[in-house]
C-alpha positions as CSV (number, residue, x, y, z in Angstrom):
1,X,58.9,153.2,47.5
2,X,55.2,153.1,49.1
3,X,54.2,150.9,51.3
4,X,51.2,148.6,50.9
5,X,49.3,146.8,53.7
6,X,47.9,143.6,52.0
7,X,45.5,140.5,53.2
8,X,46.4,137.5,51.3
9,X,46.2,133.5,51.1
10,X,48.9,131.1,51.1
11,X,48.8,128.7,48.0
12,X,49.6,125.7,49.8
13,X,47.7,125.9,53.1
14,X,44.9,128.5,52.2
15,X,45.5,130.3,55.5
16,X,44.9,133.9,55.7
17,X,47.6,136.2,56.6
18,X,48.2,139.8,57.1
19,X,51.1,142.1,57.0
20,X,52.9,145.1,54.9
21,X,54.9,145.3,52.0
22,X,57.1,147.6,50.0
23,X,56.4,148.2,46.3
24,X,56.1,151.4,43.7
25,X,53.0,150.5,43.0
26,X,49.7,148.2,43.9
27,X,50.2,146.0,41.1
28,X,54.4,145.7,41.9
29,X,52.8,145.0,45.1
30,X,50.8,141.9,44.1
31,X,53.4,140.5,41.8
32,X,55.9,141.0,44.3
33,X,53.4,138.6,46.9
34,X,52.4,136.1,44.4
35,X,56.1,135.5,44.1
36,X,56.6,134.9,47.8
37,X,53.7,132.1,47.7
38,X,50.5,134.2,48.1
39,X,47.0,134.8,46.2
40,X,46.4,138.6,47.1
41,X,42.8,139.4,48.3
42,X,43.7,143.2,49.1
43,X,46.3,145.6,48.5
44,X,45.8,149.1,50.3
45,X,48.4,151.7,50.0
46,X,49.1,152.7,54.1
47,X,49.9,156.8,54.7
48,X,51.3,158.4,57.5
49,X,54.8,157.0,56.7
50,X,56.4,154.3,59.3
51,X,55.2,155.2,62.8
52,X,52.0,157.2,60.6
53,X,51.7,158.7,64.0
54,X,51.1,156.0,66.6
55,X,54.2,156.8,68.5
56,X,57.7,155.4,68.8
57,X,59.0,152.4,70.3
58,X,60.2,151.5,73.5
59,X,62.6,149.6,75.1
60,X,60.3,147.5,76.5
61,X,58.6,146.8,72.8
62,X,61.8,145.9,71.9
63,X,63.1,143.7,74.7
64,X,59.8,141.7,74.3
65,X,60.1,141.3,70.2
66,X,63.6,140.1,70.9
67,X,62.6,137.3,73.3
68,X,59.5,136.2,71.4
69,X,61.7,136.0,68.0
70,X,64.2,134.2,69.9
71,X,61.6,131.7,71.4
72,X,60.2,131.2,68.0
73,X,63.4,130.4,65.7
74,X,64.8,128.7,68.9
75,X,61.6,125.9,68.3
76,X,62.6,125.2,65.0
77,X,59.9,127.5,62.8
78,X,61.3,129.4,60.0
79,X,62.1,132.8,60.0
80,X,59.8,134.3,58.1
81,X,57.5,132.7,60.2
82,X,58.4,133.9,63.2
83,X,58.8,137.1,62.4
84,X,54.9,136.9,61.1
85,X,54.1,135.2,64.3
86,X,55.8,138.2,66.5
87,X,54.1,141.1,64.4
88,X,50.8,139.1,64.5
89,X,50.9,139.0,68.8
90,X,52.6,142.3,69.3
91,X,50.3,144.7,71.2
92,X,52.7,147.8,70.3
93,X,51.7,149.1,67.0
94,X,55.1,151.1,66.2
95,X,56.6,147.7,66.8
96,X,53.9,146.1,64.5
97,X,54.7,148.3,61.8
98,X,58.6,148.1,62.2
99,X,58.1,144.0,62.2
100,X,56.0,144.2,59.4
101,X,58.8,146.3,57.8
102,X,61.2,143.8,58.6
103,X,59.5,140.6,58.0
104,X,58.8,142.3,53.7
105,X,62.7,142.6,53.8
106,X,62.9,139.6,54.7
107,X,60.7,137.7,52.4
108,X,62.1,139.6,49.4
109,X,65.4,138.0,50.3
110,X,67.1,140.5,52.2
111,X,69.3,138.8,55.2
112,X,67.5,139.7,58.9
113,X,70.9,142.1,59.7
114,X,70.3,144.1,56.2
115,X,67.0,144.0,57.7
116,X,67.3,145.5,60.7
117,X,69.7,147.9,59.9
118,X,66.7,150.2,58.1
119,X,65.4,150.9,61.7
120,X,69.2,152.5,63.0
121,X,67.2,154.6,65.6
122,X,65.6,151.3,67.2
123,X,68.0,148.5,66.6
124,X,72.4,149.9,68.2
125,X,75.2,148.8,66.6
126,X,75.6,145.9,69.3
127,X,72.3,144.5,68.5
128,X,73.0,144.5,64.5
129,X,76.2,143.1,65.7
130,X,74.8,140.5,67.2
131,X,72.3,139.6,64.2
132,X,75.1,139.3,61.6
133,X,77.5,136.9,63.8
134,X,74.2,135.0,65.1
135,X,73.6,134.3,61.6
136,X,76.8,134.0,60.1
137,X,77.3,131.1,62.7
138,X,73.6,129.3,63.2
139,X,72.8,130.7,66.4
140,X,70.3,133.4,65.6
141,X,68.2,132.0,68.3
142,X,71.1,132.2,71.0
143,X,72.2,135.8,70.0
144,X,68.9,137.0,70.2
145,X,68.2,135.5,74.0
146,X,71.4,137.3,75.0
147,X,70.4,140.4,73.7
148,X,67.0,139.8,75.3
149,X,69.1,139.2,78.4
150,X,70.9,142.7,78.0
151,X,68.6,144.7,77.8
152,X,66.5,143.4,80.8
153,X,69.3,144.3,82.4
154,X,70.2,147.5,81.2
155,X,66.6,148.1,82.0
156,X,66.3,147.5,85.6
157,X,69.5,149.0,86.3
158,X,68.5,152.1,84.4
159,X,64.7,152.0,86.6
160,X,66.9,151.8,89.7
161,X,68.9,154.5,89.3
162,X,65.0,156.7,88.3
163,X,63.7,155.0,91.6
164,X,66.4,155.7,94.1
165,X,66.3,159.5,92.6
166,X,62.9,159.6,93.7
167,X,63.4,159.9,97.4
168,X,65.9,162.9,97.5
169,X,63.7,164.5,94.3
170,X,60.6,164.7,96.7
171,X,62.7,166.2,99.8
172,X,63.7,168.9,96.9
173,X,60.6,169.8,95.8
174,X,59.5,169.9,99.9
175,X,62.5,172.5,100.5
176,X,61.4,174.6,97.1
177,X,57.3,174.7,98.4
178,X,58.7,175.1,102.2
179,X,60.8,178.5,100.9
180,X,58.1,179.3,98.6
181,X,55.2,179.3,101.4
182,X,57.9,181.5,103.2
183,X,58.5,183.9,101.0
184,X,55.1,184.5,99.3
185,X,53.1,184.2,102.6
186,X,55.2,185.3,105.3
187,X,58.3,187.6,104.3
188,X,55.5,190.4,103.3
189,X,54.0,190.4,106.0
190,X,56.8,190.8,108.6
191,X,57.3,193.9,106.0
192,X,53.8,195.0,106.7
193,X,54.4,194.5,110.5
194,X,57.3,196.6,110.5
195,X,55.6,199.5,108.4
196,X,53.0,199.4,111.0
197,X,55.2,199.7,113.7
198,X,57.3,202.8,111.5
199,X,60.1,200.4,112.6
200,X,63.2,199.6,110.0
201,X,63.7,196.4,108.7
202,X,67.1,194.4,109.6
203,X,69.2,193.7,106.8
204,X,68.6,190.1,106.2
205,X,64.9,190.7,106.3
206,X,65.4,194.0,104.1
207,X,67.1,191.1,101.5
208,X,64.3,188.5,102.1
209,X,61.4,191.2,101.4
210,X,63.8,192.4,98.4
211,X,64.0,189.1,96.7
212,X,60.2,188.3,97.5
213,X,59.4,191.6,96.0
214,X,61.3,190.5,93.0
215,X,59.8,186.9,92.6
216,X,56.2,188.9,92.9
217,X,56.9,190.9,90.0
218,X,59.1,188.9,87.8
219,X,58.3,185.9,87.9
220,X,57.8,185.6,84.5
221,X,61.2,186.9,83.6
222,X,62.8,184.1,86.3
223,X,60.3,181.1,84.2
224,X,61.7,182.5,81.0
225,X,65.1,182.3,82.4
226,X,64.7,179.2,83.4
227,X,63.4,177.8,80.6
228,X,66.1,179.1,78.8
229,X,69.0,177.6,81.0
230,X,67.3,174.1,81.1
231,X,66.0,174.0,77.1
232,X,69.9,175.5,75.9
233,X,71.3,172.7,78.2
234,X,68.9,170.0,76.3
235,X,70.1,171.6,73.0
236,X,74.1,171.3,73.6
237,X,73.4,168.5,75.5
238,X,71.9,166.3,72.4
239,X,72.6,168.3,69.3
240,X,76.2,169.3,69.7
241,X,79.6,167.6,70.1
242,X,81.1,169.8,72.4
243,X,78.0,169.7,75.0
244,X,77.9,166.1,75.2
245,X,81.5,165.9,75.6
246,X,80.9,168.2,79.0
247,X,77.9,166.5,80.0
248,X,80.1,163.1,79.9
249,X,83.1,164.1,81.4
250,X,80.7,166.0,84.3
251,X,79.6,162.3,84.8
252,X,82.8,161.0,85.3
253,X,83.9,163.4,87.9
254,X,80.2,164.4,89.6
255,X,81.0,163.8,93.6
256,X,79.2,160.8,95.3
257,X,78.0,159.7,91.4
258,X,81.0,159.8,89.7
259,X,82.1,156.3,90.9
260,X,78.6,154.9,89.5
261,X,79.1,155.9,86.4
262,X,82.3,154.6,86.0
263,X,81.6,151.2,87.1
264,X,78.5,151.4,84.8
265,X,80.7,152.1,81.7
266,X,82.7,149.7,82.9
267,X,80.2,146.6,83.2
268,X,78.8,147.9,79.9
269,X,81.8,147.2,78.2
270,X,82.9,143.7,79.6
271,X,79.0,142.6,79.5
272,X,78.9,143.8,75.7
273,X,82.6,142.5,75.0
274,X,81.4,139.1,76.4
275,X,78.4,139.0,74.0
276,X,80.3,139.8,71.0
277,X,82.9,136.9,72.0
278,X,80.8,134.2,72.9
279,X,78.8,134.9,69.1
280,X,81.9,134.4,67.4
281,X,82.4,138.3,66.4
282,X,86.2,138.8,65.9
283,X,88.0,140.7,68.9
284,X,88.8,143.6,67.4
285,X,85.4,144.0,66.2
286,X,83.8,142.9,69.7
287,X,86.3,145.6,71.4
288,X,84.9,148.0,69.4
289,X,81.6,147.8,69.4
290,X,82.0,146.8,73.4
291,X,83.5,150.7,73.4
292,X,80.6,152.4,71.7
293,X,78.2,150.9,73.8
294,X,79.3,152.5,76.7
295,X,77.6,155.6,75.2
296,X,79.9,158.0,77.1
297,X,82.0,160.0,74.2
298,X,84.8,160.4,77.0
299,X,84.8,157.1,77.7
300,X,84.9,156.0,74.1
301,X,87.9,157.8,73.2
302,X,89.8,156.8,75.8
303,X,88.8,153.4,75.8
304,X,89.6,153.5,72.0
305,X,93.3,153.8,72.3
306,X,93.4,150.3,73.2
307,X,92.5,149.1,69.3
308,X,95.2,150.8,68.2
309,X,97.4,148.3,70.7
310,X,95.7,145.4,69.7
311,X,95.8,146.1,66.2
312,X,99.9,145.9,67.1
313,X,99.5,142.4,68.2
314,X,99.1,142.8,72.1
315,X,96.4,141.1,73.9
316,X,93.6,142.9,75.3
317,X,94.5,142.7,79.1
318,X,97.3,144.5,77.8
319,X,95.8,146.9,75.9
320,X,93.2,147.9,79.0
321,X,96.1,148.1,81.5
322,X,96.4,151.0,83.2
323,X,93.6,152.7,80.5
324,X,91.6,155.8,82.2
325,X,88.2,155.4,83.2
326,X,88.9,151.5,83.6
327,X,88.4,149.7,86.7
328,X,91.3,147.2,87.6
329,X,89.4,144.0,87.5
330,X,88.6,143.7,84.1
331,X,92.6,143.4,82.5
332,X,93.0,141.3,85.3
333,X,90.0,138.8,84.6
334,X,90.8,139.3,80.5
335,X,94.4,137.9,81.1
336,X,93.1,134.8,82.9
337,X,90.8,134.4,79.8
338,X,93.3,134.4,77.8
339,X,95.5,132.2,80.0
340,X,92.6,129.9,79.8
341,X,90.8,130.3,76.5
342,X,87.8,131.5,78.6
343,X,87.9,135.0,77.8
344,X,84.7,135.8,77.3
345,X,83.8,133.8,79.9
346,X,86.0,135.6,82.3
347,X,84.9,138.9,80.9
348,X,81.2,138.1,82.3
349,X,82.4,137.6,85.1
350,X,83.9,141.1,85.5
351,X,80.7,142.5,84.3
352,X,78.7,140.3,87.1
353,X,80.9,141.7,89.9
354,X,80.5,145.4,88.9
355,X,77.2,145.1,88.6
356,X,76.6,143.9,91.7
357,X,78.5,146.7,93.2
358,X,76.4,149.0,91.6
359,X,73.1,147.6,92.8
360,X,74.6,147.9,96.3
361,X,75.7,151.4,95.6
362,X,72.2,152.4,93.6
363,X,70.3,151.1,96.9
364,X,72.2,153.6,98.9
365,X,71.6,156.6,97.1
366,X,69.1,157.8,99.2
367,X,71.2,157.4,102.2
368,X,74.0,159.6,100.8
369,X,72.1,162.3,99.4
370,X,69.2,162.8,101.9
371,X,71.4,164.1,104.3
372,X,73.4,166.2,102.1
373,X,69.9,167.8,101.4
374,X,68.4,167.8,104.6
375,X,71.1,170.4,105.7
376,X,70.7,172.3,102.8
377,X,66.8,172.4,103.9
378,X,68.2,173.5,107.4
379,X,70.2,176.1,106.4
380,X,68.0,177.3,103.8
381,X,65.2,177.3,106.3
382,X,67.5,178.9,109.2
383,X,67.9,181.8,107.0
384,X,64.4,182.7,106.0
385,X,63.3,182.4,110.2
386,X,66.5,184.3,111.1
387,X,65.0,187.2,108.4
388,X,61.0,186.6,109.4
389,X,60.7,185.3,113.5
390,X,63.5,186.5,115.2
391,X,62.6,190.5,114.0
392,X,59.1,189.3,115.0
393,X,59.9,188.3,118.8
394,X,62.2,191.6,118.3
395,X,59.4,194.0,117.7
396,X,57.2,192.0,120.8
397,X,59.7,192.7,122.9
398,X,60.5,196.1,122.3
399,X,56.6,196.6,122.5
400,X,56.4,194.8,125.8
401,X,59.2,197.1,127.6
C-alpha cells in the first residue's frame, strides 16, 4: 500500500480540504475519495514512508491531539471531522502525518480503535483500551479527556523527578571538574616540586601522581571504557529480557529511591485501574491492563498473580492483599469500593493519595541527596589535599629548618 497526499472538494459544500490517503495506486486513490464524498483536484504519491524523516512524536504531541479530539467530538461534530480539524491545527508534523493516517482509516470505515492500533509505538495498550470501551459505550469524548488527564499527569510527575535530579547532577559534575582541576593541574606539579628538591614522594601522593599519569596517557582507553560500560548498559537495558528485569528490580530496592518507585507503580496502577472502570472495561481486563502500565516487568509479574485469583471468583481487594510491591492502601480502599459499588471511585482515590506523597517526596530529593554528595565531595577532596598540600607545607618546612 502507498500513500497518497490528495487536495480535494467536498460535493455538498464545495470546501477544500487536505489530507492523506492509502491506495495501490493514484487512480485506487481517487476512486477510493470520490466514494467518501469528494471531487479530487490532486493526487500526489508522498515518499519517505510515515515520519518521511520529520522526527517522531512526543508526548506532548500526543497529550495535545488527545485533548483537542476530545474537545471536538465532545461539541457534537463528527468524527471524521474532528479528526480533520486536529490534523489541520496540529503544529507537529509527525503528528500531522499519524492523524492524517488515522483520519483515511477512519473514512474507509475502519473503527477509531482499529485505527489507532496501526501506530502501537505511539498509542499503549491503556490508551487503545480506552478507545474501544469509549466507543463501545458512547463516551468517546469522556475517555479521551481522561486520557488527556493521564498523561498530563504522568508528565509532570515524570518533569519533576528530571528537575529535582538537576540539583545533585550539577554538585556531581562540580566534584568531577574540582578532582579534575586537581589532578591535571596540581598533582604534577607537587611531583615536579619533589624532583626538584631530589626528595621522595609519600605514598598517597606517589598514588595521586600514579593515577594522574595514567589519566594523561590513557585517557582514550578510560573514554572507550566508558563508552562501553554505559552503551552495553543501554543495550541489555532496552534490548534484552534479562537486563530490564535487573534494571527494574534495581528500582525497587535502590536506597532513598526505592520507596518512590514503588509508590509510583503503585499510583500507576489504581489511577489506570480507575480509568478502565469508570469506561465500562470489564475488571479483569481493567486489572490487566492497570498491571502493564506500570511498565516495571517485576512489578507486572507479581502484580499478575492476582488474575489468576480473580479469575477464581475472589474480589480484587482480595486478590492485592498482602501482594509484593503493593502499598497497603489500595486493597483497603478497593474493598470499600466494593462495599459500596464505588470501586473505581475508591481506587482514584488511592491513586490521589500516593501521588501526593510522591510530590512531597520528589520535592525533597535534593535535600536527601545533596548531603550524601557533599561528603563524598569532602572526602574526595580531603584525599587529593592530603596527597598535594600537606607534602607541600612538608617540604617548606624541612627547607626552613
Amino acid at each position: 500500500m502507498k500513500r497518497f497526499n490528495y487536495k480535494a472538494k467536498e460535493k455538498d459544500s464545495g470546501k477544500i480540504v487536505k489530507g492523506n490517503i492509502q491506495a495501490e495506486d493514484e487512480s485506487t486513490a481517487g476512486r477510493l475519495l470520490i466514494d467518501q464524498g469528494y471531487i479530487p483536484e490532486s493526487i500526489t504519491e508522498e515518499g519517505g514512508g510515515l515520519f518521511g524523516g520529520k522526527g517522531r512524536v512526543t508526548t506532548k504531541d500526543r497529550i495535545m491531539f488527545t485533548r483537542q479530539l476530545s474537545t471536538l467530538i465532545g461539541a457534537g461534530l463528527p468524527l471524521a471531522t474532528s479528526l480533520r480539524t486536529v490534523a489541520e491545527q496540529t503544529q507537529s508534523k509527525s503528528m500531522k502525518s499519524v492523524v492524517e493516517e488515522i483520519l483515511t482509516s477512519v473514512e474507509s470505515g475502519k473503527t477509531l480503535y482499529d485505527s489507532f492500533s496501526q501506530f502501537p509505538d505511539i498509542f499503549n495498550g491503556v490508551y487503545l483500551a480506552l478507545i474501544q470501551a469509549g466507543e463501545t459505550s458512547g463516551t468517546l469524548d469522556l475517555a479521551l479527556k481522561r486520557l488527556a488527564d493521564q498523561e498530563e499527569k504522568d508528565a509532570a510527575m515524570m518533569s519533576k523527578i528530571r528537575g529535582a535530579l538537576v540539583y545533585p547532577g550539577i554538585i556531581l559534575v562540580v566534584i568531577i571538574a574540582v578532582l579534575a582541576f586537581m589532578m591535571i593541574m596540581v598533582v604534577p606539579q607537587v611531583e615536579n616540586l619533589y624532583k626538584d628538591m631530589g626528595q621522595q614522594l609519600p605514598q598517597l601522593t606517589q598514588f595521586l601522581v600514579n593515577l594522574s599519569n595514567f589519566f594523561a596517557n590513557f585517557w582514550w582507553l578510560v573514554a572507550l571504557v566508558l563508552a562501553g560500560i554505559i552503551g552495553g548498559t543501554w543495550y541489555a537495558v532496552k534490548r534484552t529480557t534479562s537486563g530490564r528485569r535487573v534494571a527494574d528490580n534495581f528500582k525497587l530496592y535502590v536506597p532513598l529511591f526505592g520507596g518512590l518507585f514503588r509508590k509510583l507503580y503503585v499510583s500507576r496502577f489504581a489511577r489506570t485501574a480507575e480509568m478502565m472502570l469508570a469506561t465500562g472495561v470489564p475488571m479483569l481486563d481493567s486489572v490487566r491492563i492497570a498491571i502493564d502500565a506500570t511498565n516495571n516487568v517485576v512489578v507486572e509479574d507479581e502484580y499478575s498473580k492476582s488474575l489468576d485469583v480473580i479469575k477464581g471468583g475472589k474480589a480484587l481487594s482480595e486478590a492485592l492483599k498482602d501482594r509484593n510491591f503493593m502499598l497497603p492502601l489500595v486493597p483497603q480502599m478497593a474493598s470499600i469500593g466494593e462495599e459500596s459499588g464505588k470501586i473505581d471511585e475508591m481506587l482514584g482515590k488511592a491513586a490521589q493519595v500516593y501521588e501526593n506523597e510522591l510530590d512531597e517526596q520528589i520535592n525533597n530529593i535534593s535535600t536527601m541527596v545533596e548531603p550524601i554528595l557533599m561528603v563524598i565531595m569532602a572526602g574526595l577532596i580531603a584525599v587529593v589535599i592530603g596527597g598535594t598540600l600537606l607534602p607541600i607545607y612538608s617540604l617548606v618546612n624541612q627547607v626552613a629548618v
